[in-house]
C-alpha positions as CSV (number, residue, x, y, z in Angstrom):
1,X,-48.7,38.0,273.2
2,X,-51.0,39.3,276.5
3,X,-50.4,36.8,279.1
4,X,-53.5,35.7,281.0
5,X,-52.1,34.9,284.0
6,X,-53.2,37.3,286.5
7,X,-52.0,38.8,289.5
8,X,-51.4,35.8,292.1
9,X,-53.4,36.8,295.2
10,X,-53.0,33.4,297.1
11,X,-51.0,33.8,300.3
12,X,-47.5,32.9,300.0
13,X,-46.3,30.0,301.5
14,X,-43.6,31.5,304.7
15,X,-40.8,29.0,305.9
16,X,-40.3,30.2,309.5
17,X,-38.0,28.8,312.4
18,X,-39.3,27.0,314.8
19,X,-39.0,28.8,318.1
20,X,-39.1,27.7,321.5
21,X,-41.6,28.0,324.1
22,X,-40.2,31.2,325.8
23,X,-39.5,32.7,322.5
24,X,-43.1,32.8,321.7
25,X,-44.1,34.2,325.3
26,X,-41.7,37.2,324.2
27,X,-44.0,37.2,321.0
28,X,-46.9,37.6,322.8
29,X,-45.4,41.0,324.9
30,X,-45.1,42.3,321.6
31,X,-48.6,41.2,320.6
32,X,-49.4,42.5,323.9
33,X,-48.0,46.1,322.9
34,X,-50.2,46.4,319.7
35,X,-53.5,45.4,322.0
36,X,-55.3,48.5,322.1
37,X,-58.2,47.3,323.3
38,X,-57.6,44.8,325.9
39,X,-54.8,46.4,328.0
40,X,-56.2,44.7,331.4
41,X,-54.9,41.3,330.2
42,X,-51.3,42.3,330.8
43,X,-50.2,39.5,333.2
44,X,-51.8,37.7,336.3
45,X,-53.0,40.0,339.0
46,X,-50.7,40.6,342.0
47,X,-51.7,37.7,344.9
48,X,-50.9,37.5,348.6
49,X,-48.8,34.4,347.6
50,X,-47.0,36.6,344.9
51,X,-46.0,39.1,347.7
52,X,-43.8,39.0,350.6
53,X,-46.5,40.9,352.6
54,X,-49.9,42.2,352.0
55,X,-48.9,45.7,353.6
56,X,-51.5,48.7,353.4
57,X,-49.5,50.7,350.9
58,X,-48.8,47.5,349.0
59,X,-52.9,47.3,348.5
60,X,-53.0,50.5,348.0
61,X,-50.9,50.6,345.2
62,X,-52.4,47.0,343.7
63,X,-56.2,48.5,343.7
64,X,-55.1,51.8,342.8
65,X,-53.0,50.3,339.2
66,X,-56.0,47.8,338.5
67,X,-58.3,50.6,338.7
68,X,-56.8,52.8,336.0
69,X,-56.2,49.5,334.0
70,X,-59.6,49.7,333.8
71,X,-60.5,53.0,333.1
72,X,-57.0,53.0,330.4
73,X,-55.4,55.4,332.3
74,X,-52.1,53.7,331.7
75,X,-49.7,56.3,333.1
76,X,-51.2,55.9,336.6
77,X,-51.4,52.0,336.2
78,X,-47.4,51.8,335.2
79,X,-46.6,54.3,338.3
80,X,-48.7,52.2,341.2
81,X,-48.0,48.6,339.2
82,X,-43.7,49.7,340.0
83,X,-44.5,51.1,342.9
84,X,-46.7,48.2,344.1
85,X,-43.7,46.0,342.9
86,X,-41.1,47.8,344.5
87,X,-43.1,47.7,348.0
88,X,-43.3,43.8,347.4
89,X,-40.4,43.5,345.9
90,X,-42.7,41.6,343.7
91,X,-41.7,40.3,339.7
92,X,-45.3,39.8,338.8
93,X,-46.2,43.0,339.4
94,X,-43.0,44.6,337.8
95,X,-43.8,42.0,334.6
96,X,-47.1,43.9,334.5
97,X,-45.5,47.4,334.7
98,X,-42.9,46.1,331.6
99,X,-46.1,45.5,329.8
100,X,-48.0,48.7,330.4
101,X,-45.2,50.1,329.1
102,X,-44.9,48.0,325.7
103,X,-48.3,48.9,325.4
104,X,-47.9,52.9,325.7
105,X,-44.5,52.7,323.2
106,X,-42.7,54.2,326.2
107,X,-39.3,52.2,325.9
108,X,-37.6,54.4,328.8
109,X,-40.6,53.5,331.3
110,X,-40.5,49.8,329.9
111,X,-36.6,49.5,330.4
112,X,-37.3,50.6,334.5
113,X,-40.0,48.3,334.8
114,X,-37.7,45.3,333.4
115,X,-34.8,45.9,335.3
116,X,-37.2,45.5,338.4
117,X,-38.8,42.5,337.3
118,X,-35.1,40.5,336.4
119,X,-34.0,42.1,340.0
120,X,-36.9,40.3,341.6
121,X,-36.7,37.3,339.9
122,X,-33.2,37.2,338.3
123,X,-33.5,33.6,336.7
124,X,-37.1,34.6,334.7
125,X,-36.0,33.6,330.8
126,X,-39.0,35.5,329.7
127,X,-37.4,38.8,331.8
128,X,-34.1,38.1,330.2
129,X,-35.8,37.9,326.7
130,X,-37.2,41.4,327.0
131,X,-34.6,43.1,328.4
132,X,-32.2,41.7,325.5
133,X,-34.8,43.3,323.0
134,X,-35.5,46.4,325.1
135,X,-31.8,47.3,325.3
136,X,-30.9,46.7,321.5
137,X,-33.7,48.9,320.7
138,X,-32.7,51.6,322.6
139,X,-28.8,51.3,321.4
140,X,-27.2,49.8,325.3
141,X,-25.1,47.2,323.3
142,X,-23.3,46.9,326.1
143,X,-26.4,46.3,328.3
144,X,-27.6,43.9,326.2
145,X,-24.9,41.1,325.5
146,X,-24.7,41.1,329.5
147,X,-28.5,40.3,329.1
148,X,-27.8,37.6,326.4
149,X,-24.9,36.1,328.3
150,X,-27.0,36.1,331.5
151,X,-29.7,34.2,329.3
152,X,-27.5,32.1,327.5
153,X,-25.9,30.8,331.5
154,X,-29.4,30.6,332.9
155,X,-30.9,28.4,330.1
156,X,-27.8,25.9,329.9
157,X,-28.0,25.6,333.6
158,X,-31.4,24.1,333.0
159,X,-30.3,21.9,330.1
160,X,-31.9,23.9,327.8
161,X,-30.5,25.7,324.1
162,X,-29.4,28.7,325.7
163,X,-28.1,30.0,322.3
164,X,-31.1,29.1,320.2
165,X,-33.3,31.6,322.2
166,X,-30.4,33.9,322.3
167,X,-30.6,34.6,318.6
168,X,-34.8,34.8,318.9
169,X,-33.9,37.9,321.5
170,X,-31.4,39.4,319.8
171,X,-32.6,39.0,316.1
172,X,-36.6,40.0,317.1
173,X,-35.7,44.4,316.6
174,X,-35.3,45.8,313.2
175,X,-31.1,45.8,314.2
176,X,-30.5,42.6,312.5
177,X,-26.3,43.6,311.8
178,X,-26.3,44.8,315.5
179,X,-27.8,41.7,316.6
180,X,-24.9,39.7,315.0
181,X,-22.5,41.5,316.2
182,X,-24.0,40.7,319.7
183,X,-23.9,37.1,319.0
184,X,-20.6,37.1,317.7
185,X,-19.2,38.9,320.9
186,X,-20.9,36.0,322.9
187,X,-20.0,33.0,320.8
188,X,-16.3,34.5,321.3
189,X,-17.2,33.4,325.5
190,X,-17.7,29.5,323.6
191,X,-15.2,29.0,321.1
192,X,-15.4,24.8,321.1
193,X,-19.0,25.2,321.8
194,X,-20.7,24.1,318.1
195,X,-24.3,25.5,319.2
196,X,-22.6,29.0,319.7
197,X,-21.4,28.6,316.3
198,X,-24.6,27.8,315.1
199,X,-26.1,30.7,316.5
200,X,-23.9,32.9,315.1
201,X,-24.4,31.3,311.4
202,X,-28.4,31.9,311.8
203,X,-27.8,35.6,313.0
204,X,-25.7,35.9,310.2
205,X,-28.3,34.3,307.9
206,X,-31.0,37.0,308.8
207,X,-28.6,39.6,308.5
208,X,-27.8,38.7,305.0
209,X,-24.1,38.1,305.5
210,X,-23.9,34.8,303.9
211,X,-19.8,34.2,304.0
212,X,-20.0,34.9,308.0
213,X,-23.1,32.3,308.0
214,X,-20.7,30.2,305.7
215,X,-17.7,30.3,308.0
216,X,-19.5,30.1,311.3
217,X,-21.9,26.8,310.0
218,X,-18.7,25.2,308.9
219,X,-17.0,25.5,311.8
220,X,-20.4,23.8,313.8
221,X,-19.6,21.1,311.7
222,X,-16.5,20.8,312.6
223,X,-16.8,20.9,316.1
224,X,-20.1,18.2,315.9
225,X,-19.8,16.8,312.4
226,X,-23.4,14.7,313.3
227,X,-25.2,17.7,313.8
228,X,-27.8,17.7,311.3
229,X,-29.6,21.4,311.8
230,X,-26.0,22.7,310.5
231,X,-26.0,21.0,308.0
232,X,-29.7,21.7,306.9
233,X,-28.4,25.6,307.5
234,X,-25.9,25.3,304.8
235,X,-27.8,24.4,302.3
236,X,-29.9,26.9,303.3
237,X,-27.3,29.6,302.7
238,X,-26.4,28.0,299.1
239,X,-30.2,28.6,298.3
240,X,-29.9,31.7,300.0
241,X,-26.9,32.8,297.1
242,X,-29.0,30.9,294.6
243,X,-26.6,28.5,294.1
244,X,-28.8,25.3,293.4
245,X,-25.9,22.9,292.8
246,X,-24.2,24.1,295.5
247,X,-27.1,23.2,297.7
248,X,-27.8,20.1,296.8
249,X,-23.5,18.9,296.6
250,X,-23.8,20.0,300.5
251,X,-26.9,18.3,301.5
252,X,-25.4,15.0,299.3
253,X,-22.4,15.1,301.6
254,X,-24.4,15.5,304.6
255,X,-26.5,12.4,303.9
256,X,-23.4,10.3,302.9
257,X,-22.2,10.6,306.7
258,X,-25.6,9.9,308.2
259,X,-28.0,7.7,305.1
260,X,-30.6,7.1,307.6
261,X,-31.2,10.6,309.3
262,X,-34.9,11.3,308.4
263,X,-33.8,15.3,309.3
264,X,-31.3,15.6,306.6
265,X,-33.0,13.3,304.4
266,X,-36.6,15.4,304.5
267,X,-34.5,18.6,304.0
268,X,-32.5,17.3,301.4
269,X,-35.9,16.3,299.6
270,X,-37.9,19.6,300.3
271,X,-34.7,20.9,299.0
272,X,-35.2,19.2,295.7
273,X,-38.9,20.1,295.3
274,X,-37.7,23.7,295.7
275,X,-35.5,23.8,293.2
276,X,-38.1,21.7,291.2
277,X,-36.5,18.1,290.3
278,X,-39.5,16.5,291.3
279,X,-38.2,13.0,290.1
280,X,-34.9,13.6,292.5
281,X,-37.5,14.7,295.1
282,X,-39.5,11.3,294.9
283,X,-36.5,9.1,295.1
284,X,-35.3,10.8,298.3
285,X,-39.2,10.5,299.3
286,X,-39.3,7.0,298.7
287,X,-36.6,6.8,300.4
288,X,-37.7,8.8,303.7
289,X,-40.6,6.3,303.6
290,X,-38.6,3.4,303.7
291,X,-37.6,4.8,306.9
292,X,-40.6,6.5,308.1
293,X,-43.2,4.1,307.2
294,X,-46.0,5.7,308.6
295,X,-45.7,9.3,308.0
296,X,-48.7,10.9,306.8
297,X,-46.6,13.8,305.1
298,X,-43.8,11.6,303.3
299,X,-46.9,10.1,302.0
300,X,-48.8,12.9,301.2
301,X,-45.2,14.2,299.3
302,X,-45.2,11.4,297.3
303,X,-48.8,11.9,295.7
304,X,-48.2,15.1,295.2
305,X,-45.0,14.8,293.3
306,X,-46.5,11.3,291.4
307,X,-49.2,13.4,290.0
308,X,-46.2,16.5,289.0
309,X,-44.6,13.3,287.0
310,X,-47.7,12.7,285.5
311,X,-48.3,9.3,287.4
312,X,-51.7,9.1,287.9
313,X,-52.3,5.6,289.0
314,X,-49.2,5.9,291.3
315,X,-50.3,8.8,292.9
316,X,-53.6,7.7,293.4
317,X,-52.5,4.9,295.3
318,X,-50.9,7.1,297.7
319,X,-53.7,9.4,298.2
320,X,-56.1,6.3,298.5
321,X,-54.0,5.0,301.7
322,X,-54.1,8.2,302.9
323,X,-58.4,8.2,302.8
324,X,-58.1,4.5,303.8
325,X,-56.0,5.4,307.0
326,X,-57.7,8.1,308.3
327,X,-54.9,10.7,307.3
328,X,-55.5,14.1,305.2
329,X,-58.5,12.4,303.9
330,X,-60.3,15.9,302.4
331,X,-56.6,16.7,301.6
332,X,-56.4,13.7,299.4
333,X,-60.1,13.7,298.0
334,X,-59.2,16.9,296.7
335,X,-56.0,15.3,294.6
336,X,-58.2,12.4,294.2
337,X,-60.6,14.4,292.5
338,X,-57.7,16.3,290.4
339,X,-56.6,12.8,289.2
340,X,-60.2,11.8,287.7
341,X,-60.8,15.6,286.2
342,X,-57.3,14.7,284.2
343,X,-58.9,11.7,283.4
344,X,-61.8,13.4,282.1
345,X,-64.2,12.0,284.5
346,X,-66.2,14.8,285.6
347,X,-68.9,13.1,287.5
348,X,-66.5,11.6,289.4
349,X,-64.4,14.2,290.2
350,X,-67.4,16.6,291.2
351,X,-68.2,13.4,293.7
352,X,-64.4,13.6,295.1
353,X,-64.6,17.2,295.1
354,X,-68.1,17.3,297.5
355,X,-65.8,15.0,300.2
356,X,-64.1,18.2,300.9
357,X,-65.7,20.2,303.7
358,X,-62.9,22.0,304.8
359,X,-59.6,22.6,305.2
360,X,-56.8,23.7,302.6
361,X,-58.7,22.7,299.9
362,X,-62.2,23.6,300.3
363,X,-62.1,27.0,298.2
364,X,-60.3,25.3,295.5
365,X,-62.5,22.1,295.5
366,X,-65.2,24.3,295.1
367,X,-64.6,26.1,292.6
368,X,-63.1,23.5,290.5
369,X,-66.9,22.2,290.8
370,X,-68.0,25.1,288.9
371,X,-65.9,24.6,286.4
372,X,-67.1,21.3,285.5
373,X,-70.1,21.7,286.0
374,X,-69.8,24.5,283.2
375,X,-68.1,21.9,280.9
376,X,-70.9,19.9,281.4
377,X,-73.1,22.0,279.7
378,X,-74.9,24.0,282.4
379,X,-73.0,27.3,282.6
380,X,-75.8,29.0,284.7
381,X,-75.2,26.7,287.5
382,X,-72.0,27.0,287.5
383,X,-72.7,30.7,288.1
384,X,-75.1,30.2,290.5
385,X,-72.7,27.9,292.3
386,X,-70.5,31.1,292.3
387,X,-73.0,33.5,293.6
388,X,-73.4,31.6,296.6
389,X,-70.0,31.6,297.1
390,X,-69.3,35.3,297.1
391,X,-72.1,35.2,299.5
392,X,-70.3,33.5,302.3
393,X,-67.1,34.0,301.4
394,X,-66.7,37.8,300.8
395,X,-62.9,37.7,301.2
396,X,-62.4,35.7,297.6
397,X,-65.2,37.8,296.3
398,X,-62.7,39.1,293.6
399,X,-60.9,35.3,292.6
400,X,-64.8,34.2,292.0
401,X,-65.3,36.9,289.9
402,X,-62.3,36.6,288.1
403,X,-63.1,32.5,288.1
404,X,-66.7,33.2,286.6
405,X,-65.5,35.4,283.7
406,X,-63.0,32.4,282.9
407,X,-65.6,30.1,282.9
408,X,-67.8,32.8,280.8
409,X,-65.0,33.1,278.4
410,X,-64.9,29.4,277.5
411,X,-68.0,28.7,277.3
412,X,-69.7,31.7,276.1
413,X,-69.6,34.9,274.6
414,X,-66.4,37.5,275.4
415,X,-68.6,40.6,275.5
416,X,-70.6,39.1,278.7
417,X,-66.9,38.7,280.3
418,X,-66.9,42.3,280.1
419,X,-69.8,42.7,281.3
420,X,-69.1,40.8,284.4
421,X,-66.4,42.4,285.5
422,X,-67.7,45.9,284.9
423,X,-70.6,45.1,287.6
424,X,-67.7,43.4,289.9
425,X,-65.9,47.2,289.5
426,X,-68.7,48.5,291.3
427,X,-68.2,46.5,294.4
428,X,-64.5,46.7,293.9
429,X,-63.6,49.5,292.2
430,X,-59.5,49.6,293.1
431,X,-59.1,46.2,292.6
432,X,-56.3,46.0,289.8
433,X,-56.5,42.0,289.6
434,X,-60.0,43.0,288.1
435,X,-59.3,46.0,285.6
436,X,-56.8,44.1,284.2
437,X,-58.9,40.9,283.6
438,X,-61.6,43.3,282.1
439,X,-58.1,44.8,279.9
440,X,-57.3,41.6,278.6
441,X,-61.2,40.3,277.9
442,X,-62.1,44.2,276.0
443,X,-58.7,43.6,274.3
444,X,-60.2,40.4,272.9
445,X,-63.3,41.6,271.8
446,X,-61.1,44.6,269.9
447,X,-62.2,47.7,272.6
448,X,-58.9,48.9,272.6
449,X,-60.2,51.8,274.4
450,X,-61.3,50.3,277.4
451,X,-58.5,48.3,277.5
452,X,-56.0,51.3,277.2
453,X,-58.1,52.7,280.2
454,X,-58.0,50.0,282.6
455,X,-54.0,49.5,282.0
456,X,-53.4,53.4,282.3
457,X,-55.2,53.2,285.9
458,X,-53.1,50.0,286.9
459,X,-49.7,51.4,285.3
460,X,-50.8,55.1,287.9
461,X,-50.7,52.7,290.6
462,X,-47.6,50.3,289.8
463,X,-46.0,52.1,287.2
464,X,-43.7,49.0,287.0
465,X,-46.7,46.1,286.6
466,X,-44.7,44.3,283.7
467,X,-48.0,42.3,282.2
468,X,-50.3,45.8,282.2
469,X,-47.0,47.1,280.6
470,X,-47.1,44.4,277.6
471,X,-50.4,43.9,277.8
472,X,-50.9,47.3,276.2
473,X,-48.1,47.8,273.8
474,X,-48.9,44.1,272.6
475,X,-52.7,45.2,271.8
476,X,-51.5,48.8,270.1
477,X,-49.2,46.9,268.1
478,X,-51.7,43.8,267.1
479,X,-55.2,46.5,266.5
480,X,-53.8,49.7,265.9
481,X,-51.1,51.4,264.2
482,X,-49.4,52.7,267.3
483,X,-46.4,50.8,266.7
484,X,-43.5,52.8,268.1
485,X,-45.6,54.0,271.6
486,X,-46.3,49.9,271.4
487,X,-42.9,49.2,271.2
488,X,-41.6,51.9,273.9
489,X,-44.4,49.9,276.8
490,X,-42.9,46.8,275.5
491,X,-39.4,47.6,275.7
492,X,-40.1,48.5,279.4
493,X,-41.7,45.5,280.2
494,X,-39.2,43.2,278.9
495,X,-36.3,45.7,281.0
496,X,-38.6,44.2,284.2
497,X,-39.0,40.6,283.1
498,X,-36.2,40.0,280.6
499,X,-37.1,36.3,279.6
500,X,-40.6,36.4,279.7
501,X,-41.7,34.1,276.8
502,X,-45.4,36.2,276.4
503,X,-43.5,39.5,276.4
504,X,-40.5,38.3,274.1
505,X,-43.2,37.3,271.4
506,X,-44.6,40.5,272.3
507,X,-41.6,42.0,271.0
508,X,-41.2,39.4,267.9
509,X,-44.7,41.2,266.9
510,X,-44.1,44.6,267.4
511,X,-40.7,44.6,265.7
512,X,-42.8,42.6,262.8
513,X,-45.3,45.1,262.6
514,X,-42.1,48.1,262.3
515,X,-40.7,46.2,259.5
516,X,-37.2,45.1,261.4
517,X,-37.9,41.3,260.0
518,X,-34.3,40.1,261.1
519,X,-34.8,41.1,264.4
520,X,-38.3,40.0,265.0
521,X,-37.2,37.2,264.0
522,X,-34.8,36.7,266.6
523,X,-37.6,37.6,269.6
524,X,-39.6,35.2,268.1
525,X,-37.8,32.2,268.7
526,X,-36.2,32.8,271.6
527,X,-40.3,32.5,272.9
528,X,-41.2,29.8,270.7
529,X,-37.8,27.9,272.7
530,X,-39.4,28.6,276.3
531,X,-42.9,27.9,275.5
532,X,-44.6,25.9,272.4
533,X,-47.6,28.5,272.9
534,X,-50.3,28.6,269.7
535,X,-50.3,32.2,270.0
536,X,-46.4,32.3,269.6
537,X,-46.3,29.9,267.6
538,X,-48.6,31.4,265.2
539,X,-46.7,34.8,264.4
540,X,-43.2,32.7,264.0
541,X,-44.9,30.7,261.6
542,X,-46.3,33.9,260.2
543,X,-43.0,35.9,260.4
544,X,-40.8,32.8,258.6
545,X,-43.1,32.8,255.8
546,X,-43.8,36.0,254.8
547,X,-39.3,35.8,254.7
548,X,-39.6,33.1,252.8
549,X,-38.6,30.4,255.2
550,X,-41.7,28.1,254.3
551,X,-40.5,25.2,255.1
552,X,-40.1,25.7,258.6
553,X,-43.5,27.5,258.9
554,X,-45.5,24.8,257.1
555,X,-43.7,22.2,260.6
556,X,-44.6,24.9,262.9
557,X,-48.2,25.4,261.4
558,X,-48.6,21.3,261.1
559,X,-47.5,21.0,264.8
560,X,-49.5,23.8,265.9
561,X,-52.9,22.2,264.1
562,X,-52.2,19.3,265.6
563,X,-52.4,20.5,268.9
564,X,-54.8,23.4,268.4
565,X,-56.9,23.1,265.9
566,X,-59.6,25.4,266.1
567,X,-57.5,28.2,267.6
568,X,-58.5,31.4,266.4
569,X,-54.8,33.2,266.3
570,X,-53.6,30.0,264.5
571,X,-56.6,30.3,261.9
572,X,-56.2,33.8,261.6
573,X,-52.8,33.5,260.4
574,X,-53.4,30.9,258.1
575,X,-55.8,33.1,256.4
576,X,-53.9,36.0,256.2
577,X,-51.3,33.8,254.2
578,X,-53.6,32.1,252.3
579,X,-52.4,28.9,253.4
C-alpha cells in the first residue's frame, strides 16, 4: 500500500521557556552579532550625561569610533569605542565596544570590552549575562561561575530569580554539560535554597541528563512542596523518558496537594492532549474553567478537543461564545466552519470560512474553500481560487499545488494530476514534496517509469525517505514482476518505520506476490489491526481466500462494501476472484 500522506511542511509547533526580560536583552547581543548590515545600532551613543567629563581626547575618541561605525570599519570603532570608555570610565561606551566585537566573531576583543563595561558598572545584569556566556565559550570555567554567582547575588538583591536567568546565561553556548556543571557548583553555595535546585534540574533537562533533573526537581519539592513550576518540570522529564504513565501519576499527585492551582491544572491538561486522551484532557479543561471562567484559551481548548470527540453541537457552543465575546472570533469561525463542512453544509461553511481574514487560520480557511467549492461541482473555480493564491502567497506555492492535484484527483481525471505537477516542477524543480506527489499520481495511472524516476531522485537526496522507499517497492510488486528488488526497498522501509500500517500491507503484498502465503499472511493482519484501510483490507481479503479461509474474506469484503463501495482496489479484487 503507497501512503498518500506527504511530507508535512507545516512549521512545527516549539514549546520554549519563558525567559525574562534581561534574558532576552542578552538575545538580542546575539542577534546583534549576526547583523551584518546594521552595525551602527549597537547601543545608545556616548552622552555628556553618560561621562564623567567631556575631555578633548574623550571626544576625540567618541567621533573618531562613530565615524568608522559608519564607514564598517569595525577594528577602528572597537579600539576608539574602549579607549573612549576607558578615558570616561564610561559602561555605555564599553557595552558598545562588547558589541562590536560580537559582531566581528572576535571573542578575545569582546571578553576586554566586557570586563570594562562590568568594571564600570559592576551591578549591570545584562554585563553579567554576557560575560557568563563569553567566558563559557571560551573555556574560563573558573571565570564564569564567579560571573554567575555575581549575577545570581545581584539579582536576589533586587528581589528578582537570580537562578532563573542564571541557567538562560549559562545554558545559551552550545556547552550544555559544561553549563550544568556550572550550575551545579553554584547551587552547592544554596543547598536549602529550592530555586537553586530548580535551576539545576532545568540545566540538567537541556543537557539530557534526566536522573540529575530527576534528583535535583525532587529535592525542590522537598524543600517548597507548593512550588508548582517543579512540579510541572517533572512531568516534563517523564515525557522527556517517554514514560506517559509516569507523567501523568506525577502531575495527579501534584494536583491532589493543590486541586485549585490553575498552573498545575493547565499543565496537567496540556499534558493529557499530548499524550492524546482527549476525553482526560476535557475533564481537566472543564475543570480549569470552573476556575478560570473567563479564559479565552480554556475555552478555546475545550472546542477543540469537543470537536476531536466528535461533539459537534458541544463544541459549537464553545466556539459560538468565543464569536459572541469578542475572543479568537476568526479562530473560532474557522472551527465553526469545520463543524458545518462535517455536517455536510457546504454553503455554510464556505460563509464561516470567508469570516476569516487573518490570523492562524486564514491559509487553511482558504483553501478548505476550494475544496468545496470543487465538491460543489465547479472544479475550475476552485482552481482559479488556487491560482490567485499562489499569486500572493508564493511561500505556499508548493502546498497549493499539491492541494489542486488533490482536488484534481477527486474530481477529475489522474492523468491531469500529472500534468499539474509536471508544470509545478518547472517552477520548483528540487522540491521532493512534489516529485513524490507526481510518484504516487503516475503510479496510479500505471507509469511505473515516471514513478521509478521521481522516487530514485528523492531516495539520491534522503536515501532514508521511508514512504519514497515503499512507495516504489509497493508499485514494482503490484505492476511489474520485480518482486524481490520490490521486496529488498520494502524491507528497508519497514527497518525505518517498523509499524507503519501502509508499509506492513506493503509487505503482506509483496510476500503474496513471492508465493510465501503464511507469511503474507501474517503482514497482512498486523495492518488490517492498526488501520481498517479499503486498500488493506482488500488484499487480506484477497490473500484469505485464495488460502481458502473464505469465510473470513466474504466479513472482510461485506465490511469493506459497506464502507467503500465503489472503491476501485476493493472492486478489483472482487473481480479477480470472481466474487
Amino acid at each position: 500500500m503507497i501512503t498518500t500522506k506527504l511530507l508535512n511542511r507545516s512549521l512545527s509547533v516549539v514549546v520554549a521557556i519563558t525567559m525574562s526580560a534581561s534574558v532576552y536583552a542578552v538575545q538580542k547581543y546575539e542577534q546583534f552579532a549576526e547583523n551584518t548590515d546594521s552595525p551602527t545600532v549597537a547601543a545608545e551613543p556616548v552622552t555628556k550625561d553618560s561621562v564623567t567629563s567631556l575631555s578633548p581626547d574623550i571626544i576625540y575618541n567618541i567621533l573618531v569610533g562613530e565615524i568608522a561605525l559608519q564607514r564598517r570599519n569595525l577594528d577602528l570603532a572597537y579600539v576608539h569605542q574602549l579607549k573612549a570608555a576607558d578615558l570616561a570610565q564610561d559602561a555605555v561606551a564599553a557595552e558598545r565596544a562588547t558589541k562590536i566585537a560580537l559582531h566581528q566573531k572576535d571573542q578575545e576583543k569582546a571578553l576586554t570590552a566586557v570586563k570594562r563595561w562590568i568594571e564600570y558598572a559592576p551591578e549591570n545584569e545584562q554585563a553579567r549575562q554576557m560575560a557568563v556566556m563569553l567566558n563559557i565559550q571560551s573555556g574560563d570555567s573558573d571565570a564564569a561561575l564567579q560571573q554567575l554567582r555575581s549575577l545570581v547575588q545581584l539579582l536576589e538583591k533586587q528581589g528578582k530569580d537570580g537562578f532563573i536567568n542564571a541557567v538562560a546565561a549559562a545554558t545559551s553556548g552550545k556547552d550544555k554539560q559544561l553549563a550544568l556543571l556550572l550550575l551545579q557548583s553554584l547551587a552547592d553555595e544554596y543547598k536549602d535554597n529550592p530555586r537553586a535546585s530548580y535551576a539545576v534540574a532545568l540545566s540538567a533537562v537541556m543537557a539530557g541528563q534526566l536522573k540529575v533533573a530527576e534528583n535535583e526537581v525532587r529535592q525542590a519539592i522537598s524543600l517548597k512542596p507548593d512550588m508548582e513550576r517543579a512540579h510541572v518540570l517533572l512531568g516534563r522529564i517523564f515525557m522527556e523518558r517517554k514514560d506517559g504513565d509516569g507523567a501523568m501519576q506525577a502531575m495527579q499527585q501534584a494536583i491532589e496537594s493543590s486541586p485549585d492551582s490553575t498552573v498545575l491544572r493547565s499543565a496537567y491538561a496540556r499534558l493529557l492532549v499530548d499524550l492524546d486522551k482527549p476525553k482526560l484532557a476535557f475533564e481537566q479543561f472543564e475543570k480549569l474553567r470552573t476556575l478560570m471562567p473567563d479564559d479565552t484559551d480554556v475555552q478555546f481548548s475545550l472546542g477543540i478537543l469537543a470537536l476531536q470527540l466528535n461533539q459537534r453541537t458541544q463544541a459549537a457552543g464553545f466556539f459560538t461564545t468565543l464569536i459572541r465575546n469578542g475572543k479568537r472570533v476568526e479562530d473560532a469561525s474557522f472551527y465553526l466552519g469545520r463543524i458545518e463542512e462535517m455536517e455536510g453544509r457546504l454553503d455554510e461553511a464556505i460563509t464561516w470560512y470567508a469570516k476569516v481574514k487573518g490570523g492562524n487560520y486564514q491559509f487553511d480557511a482558504k483553501a478548505r474553500t476550494a475544496g468545496l467549492v470543487a465538491a460543489k461541482g465547479d472544479v475550475p473555480g476552485a482552481r482559479a481560487m488556487l491560482k490567485e493564491m499562489r499569486g500572493r502567497m508564493p511561500k505556499r506555492s508548493v502546498d497549493l499545488f499539491i492541494l489542486e492535484g488533490e482536488i484534481l484527483r477527486k474530481h477529475s481525471t489522474n492523468d491531469k494530476v500529472v500534468e499539474l505537477y509536471s508544470t509545478a516542477l518547472k517552477d520548483h524543480p528540487d522540491d521532493l514534496d512534489l516529485l513524490y506527489a507526481r510518484a504516487l499520481s503516475a503510479s496510479l495511472e500505471g507509469r511505473v517509469d515516471i514513478l521509478e524516476q521521481d522516487i530514485r531522485v528523492i531516495l539520491e537526496k534522503e536515501p532514508d525517505h521511508a514512504d519514497a522507499l515503499n512507495a516504489l517497492g509497493y508499485t514494482l510488486a503490484d505492476q511489474t514482476d520485480r518482486y524481490q528488488e520490490a521486496h529488498d526497498y520494502i524491507k528497508k522501509a519497514l527497518e525505518l518505520k517498523p509499524e507503519s500500517p501502509a508499509i506492513l500491507d506493503s509487505m503482506g503484498w509483496v510476500l503474496y506476490r513471492l508465493g510465501n502465503n503464511e507469511e503474507a499472511l501474517r503482514y497482512l493482519r498486523r495492518a488490517f489491526a492498526k488501520l481498517q484501510d479499503v486498500e488493506i483490507a482488500a488484499h487480506l481479503m484477497e490473500l484469505l481466500w485464495v488460502t481458502g479461509q473464505k469465510k473470513e474474506a466474504r466479513e472482510i469484503q461485506e465490511g469493506a462494501l459497506k464502507k467503500h463501495p465503489e472503491n476501485k482496489y476493493l472492486q478489483q479484487a472482487i473481480k479477480r476472484l470472481g466474487l
